[in-house]
C-alpha positions as CSV (number, residue, x, y, z in Angstrom):
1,X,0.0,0.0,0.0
2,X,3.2,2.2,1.0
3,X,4.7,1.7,-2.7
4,X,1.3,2.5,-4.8
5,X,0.5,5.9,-2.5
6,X,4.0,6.6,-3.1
7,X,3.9,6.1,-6.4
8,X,0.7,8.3,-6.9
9,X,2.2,10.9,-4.9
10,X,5.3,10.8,-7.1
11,X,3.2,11.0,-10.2
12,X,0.9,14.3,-9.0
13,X,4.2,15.8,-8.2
14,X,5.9,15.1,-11.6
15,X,2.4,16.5,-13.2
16,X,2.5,19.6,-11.5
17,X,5.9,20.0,-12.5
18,X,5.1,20.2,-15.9
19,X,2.2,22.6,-15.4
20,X,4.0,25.1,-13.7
21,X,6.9,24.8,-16.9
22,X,4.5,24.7,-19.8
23,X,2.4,27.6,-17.8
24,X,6.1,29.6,-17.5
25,X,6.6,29.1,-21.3
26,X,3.2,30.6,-22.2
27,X,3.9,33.2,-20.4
28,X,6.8,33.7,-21.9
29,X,5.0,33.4,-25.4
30,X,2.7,35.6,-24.4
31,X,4.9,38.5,-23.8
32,X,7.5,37.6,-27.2
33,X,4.1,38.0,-28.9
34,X,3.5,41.3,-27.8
35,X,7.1,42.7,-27.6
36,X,8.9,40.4,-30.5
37,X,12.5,40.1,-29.9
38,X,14.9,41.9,-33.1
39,X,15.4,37.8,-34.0
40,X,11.5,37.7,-34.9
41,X,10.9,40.9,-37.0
42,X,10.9,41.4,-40.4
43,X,13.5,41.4,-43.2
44,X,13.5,42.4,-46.3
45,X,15.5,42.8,-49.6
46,X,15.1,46.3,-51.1
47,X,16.2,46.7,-55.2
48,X,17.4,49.3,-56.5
49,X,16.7,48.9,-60.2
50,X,19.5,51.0,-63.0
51,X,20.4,53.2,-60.1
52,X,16.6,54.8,-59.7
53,X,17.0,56.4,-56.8
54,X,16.7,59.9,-54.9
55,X,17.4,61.1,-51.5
56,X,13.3,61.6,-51.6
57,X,12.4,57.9,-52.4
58,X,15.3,56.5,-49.9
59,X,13.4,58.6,-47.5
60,X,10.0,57.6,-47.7
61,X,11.0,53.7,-48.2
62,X,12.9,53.9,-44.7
63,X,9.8,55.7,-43.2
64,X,7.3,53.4,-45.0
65,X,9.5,50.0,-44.0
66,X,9.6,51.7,-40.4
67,X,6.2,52.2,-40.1
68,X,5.2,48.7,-41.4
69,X,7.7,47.2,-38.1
70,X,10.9,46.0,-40.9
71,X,13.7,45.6,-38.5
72,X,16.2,45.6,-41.3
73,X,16.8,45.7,-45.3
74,X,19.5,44.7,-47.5
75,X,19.9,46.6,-50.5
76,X,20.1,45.2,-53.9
77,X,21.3,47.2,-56.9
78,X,20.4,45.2,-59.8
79,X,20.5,46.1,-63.6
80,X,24.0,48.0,-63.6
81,X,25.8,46.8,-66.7
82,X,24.7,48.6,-69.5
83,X,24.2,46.6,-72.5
84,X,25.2,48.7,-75.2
């Protein structure tokens, strides 16, 4: 009788174990959901096409890709070799 209510008592402890742990990671989801670490945000490429830029576009792409939560962008410039 000793062994089996030792045995249950060993199994409610191991199950509240893993409540309190899985409760700790959602939680933790919880609040990487609403604050998303720099790992988790957005990435983007960003072409520049034949050198088509201005100081004016550059501008309102940053502030665009700021506003829309892009943590960072790598810049392409494509179409350079003229083929005349």
């Amino acid at each position: 009788m000793k062994k089996t209510g030792l045995l249950l008592l060993s199994i409610f402890i191991l199950v509240q174990i893993g409540f309190s742990q899985n409760q700790t990671q959602n939680e933790q989801n919880i609040k990487d959901f609403q604050n998303p670490p720099q790992s988790s945000k957005v990435h983007t490429w960003w072409h520049w096409v034949q050198g088509s830029i201005s100081k004016d576009g550059i501008t309102k792409d940053l502030e665009s890709m700021k506003a829309q939560g892009n943590a960072q962008a790598t810049i392409l410039n494509i179409g350079l070799i003229d083929d005349k």
